[in-house]
C-alpha positions as CSV (number, residue, x, y, z in Angstrom):
1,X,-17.0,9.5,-8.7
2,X,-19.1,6.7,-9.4
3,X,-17.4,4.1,-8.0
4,X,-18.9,1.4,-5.7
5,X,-17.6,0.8,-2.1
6,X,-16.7,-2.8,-1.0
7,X,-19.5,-5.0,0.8
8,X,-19.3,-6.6,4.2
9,X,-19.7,-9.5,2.2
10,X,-15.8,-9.3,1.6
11,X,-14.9,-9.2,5.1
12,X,-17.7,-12.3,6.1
13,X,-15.9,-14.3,3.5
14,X,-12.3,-13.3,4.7
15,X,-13.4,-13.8,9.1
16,X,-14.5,-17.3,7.5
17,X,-11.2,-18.0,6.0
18,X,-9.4,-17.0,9.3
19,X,-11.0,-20.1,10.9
20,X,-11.0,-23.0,8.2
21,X,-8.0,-21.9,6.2
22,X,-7.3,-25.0,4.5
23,X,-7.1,-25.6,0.8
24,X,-10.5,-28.5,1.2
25,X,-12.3,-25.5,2.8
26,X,-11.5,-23.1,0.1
27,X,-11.7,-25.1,-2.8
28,X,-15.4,-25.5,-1.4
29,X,-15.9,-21.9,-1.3
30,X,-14.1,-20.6,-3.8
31,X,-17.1,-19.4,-5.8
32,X,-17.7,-17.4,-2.8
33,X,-13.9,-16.0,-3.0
34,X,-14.5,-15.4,-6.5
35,X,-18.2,-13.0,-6.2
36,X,-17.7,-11.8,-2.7
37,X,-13.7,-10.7,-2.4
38,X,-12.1,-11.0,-6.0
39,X,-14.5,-9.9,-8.5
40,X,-15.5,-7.0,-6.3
41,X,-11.6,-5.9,-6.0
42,X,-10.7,-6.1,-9.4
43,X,-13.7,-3.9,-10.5
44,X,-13.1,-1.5,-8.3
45,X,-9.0,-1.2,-9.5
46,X,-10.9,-0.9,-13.0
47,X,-13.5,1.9,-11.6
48,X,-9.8,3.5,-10.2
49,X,-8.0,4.1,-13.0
50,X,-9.6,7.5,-13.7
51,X,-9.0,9.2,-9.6
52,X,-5.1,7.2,-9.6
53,X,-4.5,9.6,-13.1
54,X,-5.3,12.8,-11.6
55,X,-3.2,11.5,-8.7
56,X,-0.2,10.4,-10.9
57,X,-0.3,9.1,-14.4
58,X,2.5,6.8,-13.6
59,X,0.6,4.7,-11.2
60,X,-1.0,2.1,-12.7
61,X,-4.3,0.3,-11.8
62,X,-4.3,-3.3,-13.4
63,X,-7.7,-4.5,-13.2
64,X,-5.9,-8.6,-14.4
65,X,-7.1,-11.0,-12.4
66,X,-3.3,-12.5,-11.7
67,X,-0.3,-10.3,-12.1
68,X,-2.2,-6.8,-11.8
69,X,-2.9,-4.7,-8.8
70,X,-4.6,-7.0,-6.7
71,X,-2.3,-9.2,-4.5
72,X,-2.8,-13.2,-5.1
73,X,-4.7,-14.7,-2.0
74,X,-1.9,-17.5,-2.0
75,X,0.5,-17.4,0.7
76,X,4.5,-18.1,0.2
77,X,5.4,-20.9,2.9
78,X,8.4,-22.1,1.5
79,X,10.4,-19.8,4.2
80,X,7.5,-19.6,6.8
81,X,6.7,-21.5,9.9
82,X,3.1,-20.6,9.3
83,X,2.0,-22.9,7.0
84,X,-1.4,-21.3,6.3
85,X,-1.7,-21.6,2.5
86,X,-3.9,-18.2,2.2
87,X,-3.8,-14.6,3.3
88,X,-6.7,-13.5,5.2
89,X,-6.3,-10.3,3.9
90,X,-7.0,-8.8,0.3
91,X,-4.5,-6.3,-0.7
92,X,-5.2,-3.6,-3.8
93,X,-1.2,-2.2,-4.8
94,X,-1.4,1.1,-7.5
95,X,2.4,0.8,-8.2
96,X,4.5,2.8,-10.5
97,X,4.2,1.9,-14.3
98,X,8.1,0.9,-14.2
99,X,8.0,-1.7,-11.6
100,X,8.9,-4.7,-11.7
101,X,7.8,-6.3,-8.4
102,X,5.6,-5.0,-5.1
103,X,8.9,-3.4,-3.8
104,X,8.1,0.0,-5.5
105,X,6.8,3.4,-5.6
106,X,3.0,3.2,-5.5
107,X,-0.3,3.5,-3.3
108,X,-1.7,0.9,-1.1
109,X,-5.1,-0.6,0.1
110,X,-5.4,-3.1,2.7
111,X,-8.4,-4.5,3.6
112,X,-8.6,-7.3,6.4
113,X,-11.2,-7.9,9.3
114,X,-10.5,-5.6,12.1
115,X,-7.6,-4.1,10.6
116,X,-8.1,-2.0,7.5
117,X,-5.7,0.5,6.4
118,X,-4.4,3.0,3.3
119,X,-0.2,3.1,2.7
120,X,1.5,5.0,0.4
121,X,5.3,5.3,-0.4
122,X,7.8,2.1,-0.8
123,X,7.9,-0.8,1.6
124,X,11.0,-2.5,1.6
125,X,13.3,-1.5,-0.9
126,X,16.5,-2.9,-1.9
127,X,20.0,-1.5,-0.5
128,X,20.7,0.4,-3.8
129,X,17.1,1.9,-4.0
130,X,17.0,2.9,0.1
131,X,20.6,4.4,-0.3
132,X,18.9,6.8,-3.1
133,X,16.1,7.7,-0.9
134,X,18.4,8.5,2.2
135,X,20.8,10.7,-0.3
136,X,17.6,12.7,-1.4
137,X,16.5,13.6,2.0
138,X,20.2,14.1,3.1
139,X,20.3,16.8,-0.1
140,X,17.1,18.6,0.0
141,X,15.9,17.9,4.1
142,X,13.2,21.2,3.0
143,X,11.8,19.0,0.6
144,X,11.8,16.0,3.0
145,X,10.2,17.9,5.7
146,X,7.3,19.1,3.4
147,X,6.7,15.9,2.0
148,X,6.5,13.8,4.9
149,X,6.3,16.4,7.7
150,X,4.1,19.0,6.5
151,X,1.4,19.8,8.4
152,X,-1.7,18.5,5.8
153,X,0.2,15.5,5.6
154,X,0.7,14.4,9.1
155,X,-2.5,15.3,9.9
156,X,-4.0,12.1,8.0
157,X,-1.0,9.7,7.4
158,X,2.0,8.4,9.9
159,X,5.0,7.2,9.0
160,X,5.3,3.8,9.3
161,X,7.5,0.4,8.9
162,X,10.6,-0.9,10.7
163,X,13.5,0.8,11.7
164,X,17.8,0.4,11.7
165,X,18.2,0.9,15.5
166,X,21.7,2.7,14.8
167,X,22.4,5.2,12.3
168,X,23.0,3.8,8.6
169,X,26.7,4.0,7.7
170,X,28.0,6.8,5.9
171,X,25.1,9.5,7.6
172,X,25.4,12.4,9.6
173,X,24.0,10.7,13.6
174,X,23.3,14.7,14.6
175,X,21.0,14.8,11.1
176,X,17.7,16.7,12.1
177,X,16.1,13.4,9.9
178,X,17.9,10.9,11.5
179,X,15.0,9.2,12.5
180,X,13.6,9.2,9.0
181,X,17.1,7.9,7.5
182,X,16.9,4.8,9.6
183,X,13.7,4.0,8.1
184,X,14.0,0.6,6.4
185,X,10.6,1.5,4.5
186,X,9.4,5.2,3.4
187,X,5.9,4.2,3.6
188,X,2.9,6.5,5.8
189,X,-0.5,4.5,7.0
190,X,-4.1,6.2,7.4
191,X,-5.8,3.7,9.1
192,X,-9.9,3.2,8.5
193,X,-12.4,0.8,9.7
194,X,-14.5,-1.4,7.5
195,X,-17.7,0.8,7.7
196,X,-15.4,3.2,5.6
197,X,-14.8,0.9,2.7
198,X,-18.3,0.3,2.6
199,X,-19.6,3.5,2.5
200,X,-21.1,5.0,-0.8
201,X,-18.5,7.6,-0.8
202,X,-15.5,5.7,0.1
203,X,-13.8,5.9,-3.2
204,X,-13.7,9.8,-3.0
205,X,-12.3,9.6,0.4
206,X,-9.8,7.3,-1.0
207,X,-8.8,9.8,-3.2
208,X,-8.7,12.7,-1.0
209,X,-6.2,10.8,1.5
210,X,-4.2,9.4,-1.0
211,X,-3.6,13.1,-2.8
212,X,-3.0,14.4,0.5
213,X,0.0,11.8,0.4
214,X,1.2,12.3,-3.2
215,X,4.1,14.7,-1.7
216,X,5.6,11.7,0.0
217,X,5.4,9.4,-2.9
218,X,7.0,12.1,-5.4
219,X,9.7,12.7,-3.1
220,X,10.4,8.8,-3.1
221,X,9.6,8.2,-6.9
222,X,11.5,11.5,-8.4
223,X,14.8,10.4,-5.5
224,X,14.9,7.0,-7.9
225,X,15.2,8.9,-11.4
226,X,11.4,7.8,-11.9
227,X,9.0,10.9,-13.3
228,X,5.7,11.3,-11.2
């Protein structure tokens, strides 16, 4: 798998953005955004495509440069105290072909200066959509346990995300997965360091942890109706 890794380039640029993140500064180096963080990211979801179809051929990578698989670098202030108008952070999202928004089945890359990290399942979804997710694990808890319990699994990824601190209404307190159905996310995390995404053989290992977590997002894509 031919693909090439990210450069430290990408991280110099985004530590640099961290400490004059202003819309003067970055309209001053936004050639440098463009070669050194989102050129590099969008032909890398291009080189993709080919490793996310052996994974799923209903995960899509979108190599546009706006609406696609790579997350815009503005921020949304208009509910935040933070005022910061950009992320500091690039963020690559292999979501499931019927999506409408990030709130979806998919795969996730986050790349961000001294905290890089790999996700996979759903992050946030809507009452009607977590409701169908708890049901599946409350009908088939074997399947649930091999997905996101099994032993090959945990052994690379966590569980991850925020968490109901009192059972959901309507489920079993005594379940065995209670923990799991208080999850307000189903998502797992594999974290890396940026050495790793730099490395020649980085997109393979991508690949190799991400199909280690394919059980997890079939459970949650197949629980919504949605083939995988």
């Amino acid at each position: 798998m031919a693909i090439p890794p990210f450069r430290p380039s990408l991280f110099r640029f985004l530590r640099d953005l961290a400490k004059e993140n202003d819309r003067d500064w970055f309209q001053a180096n936004k050639q440098r955004y463009d070669e050194e963080v989102k050129l590099p990211a969008l032909q890398f979801i291009a080189a993709f495509a080919k490793p996310l179809e052996k994974l799923s051929p209903n995960l899509v990578a979108d190599p546009r440069p706006s609406g696609g698989s790579l997350f815009r670098i503005h921020r949304d202030v208009r509910f935040s105290k933070d005022k910061s108008p950009y992320k500091t952070h690039t963020g690559i999202h292999f979501r499931h072909e019927a999506a409408k928004d990030a709130y979806a089945p998919g795969l996730y890359l986050h790349l961000e200066p001294g905290n890089v990290f790999v996700g996979a399942g759903i992050w946030h979804p809507d009452g009607p959509t977590t409701a169908a997710i708890r049901d599946a694990i409350v009908e088939d808890p074997a399947a649930w346990k091999k997905a996101a319990h099994g032993k090959a699994f945990r052994a690379c990824w966590d569980l991850d995300g925020e968490t109901l601190k009192r059972p959901p209404r309507g489920y079993d307190a005594d379940h065995p997965f209670i923990e799991d159905l208080k999850r307000k996310s189903f998502i797992a995390v594999a974290n890396l360091t940026e050495k790793d995404t730099c490395a020649p053989d980085f997109a393979t290992r991508l690949a190799r942890d991400w199909k280690k977590a394919v059980p997890l997002v079939r459970f949650v894509t197949n629980a919504l109706s949605l083939p995988f």
